[in-house]
N, C-alpha and C positions, 0 to 999 in steps of 0.2 A: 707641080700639080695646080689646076686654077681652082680659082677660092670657089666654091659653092656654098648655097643655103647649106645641103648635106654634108659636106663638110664640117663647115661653121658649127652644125647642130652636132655633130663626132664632137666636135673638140671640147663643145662645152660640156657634154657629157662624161669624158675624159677627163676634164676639169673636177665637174663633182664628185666624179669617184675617187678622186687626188684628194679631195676635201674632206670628203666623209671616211678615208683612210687617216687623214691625218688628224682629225677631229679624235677617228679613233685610240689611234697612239699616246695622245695627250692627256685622255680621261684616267682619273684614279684606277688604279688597281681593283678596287669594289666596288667599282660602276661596273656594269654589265655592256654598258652600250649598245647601241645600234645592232651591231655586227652578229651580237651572240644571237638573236633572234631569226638568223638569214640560215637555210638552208646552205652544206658545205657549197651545190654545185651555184649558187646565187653568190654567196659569200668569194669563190673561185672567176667567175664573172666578173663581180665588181673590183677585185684585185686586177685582170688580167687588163678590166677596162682602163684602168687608172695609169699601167704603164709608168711612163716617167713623165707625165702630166703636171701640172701645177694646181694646187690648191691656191697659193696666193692669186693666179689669174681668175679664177672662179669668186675669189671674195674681193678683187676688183672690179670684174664683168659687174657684179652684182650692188656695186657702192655705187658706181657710174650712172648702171640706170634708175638708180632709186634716190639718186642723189637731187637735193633742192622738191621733194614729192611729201603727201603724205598720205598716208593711209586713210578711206574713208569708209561709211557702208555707208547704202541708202537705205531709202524706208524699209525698202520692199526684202533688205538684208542683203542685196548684194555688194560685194567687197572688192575694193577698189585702189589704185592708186593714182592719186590727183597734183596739182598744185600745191605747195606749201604754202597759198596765201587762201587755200580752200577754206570758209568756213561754215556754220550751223547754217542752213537754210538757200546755200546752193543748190542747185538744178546740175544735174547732167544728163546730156541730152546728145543724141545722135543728128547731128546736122546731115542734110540731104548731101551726099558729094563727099562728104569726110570719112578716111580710116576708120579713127577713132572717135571716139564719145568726148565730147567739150563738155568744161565745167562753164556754167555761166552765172550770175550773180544780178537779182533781181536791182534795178535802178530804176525806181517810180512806174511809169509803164513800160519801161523798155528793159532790155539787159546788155550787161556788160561781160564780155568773155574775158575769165580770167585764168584758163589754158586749157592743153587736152587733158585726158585723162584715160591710165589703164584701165577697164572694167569686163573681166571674162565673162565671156558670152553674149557680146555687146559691140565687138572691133569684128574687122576682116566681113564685112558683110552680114553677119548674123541679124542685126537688127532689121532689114530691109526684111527675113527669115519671117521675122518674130511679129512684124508689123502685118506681113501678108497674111500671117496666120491668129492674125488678131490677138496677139497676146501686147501690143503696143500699140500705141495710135499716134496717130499726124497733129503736130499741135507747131503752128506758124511764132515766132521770137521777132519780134526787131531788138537788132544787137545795134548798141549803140561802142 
């Protein structure tokens, strides 16, 4: 079978439901967990999804891309994932042409790029969205 997005996206969901099964199994006796809260036919789903899937590849998938990152929010309260050398009083910023949202780091009048950054609602186009529709504005950086 060739690999597809679709696919890739089965699998990883496959994955979580391996995870949040095995998560299950391991909690005390007088935990309630997760699970007890899920309708039987939802609770039957995420059994059926999970298969013979791996949990350990879901908490790899998930070290990998978050690996050397850290979490940040901006003013405005949106939450994020950045750079590890990210600190107080970076900028991120959607560059014209780019994916995703670069962190950058004010240097006298100029700045310095110091990497991309995760930020939902803000990759895949959205901002050019958000700009058209005036919730953003055009503001010119020399990056040094």
């Amino acid at each position: 079978m060739p690999v597809t997005e679709s696919n890739i996206l089965e699998q990883q969901l496959s994955d979580l439901a391996a995870y949040i099964l095995e998560f299950e199994r391991i909690l005390p006796s007088d935990d309630t967990g997760f699970l007890a809260n899920l309708l039987n036919r939802d609770r039957s789903w995420l059994e059926s999804l999970a298969g013979e899937d791996s949990a350990t590849q879901f908490i790899q998938d998930m070290t990998w891309t978050s690996m050397c990152r850290r979490v940040f929010r901006t003013c405005d309260g949106h939450i994020g994932l950045g750079h590890r050398t990210m600190r107080e009083d970076d900028v991120c910023v959607v560059l014209q042409g780019s994916g995703y949202p670069m962190v950058l780091r004010r240097c006298g009048h100029y700045f310095a790029l110091v990497g991309p950054a995760l930020l939902y609602g803000f990759m895949d186009g959205e901002a050019d969205r958000l700009r058209s529709d005036r919730k953003l504005f055009h503001q010119e950086f020399h990056i040094i």
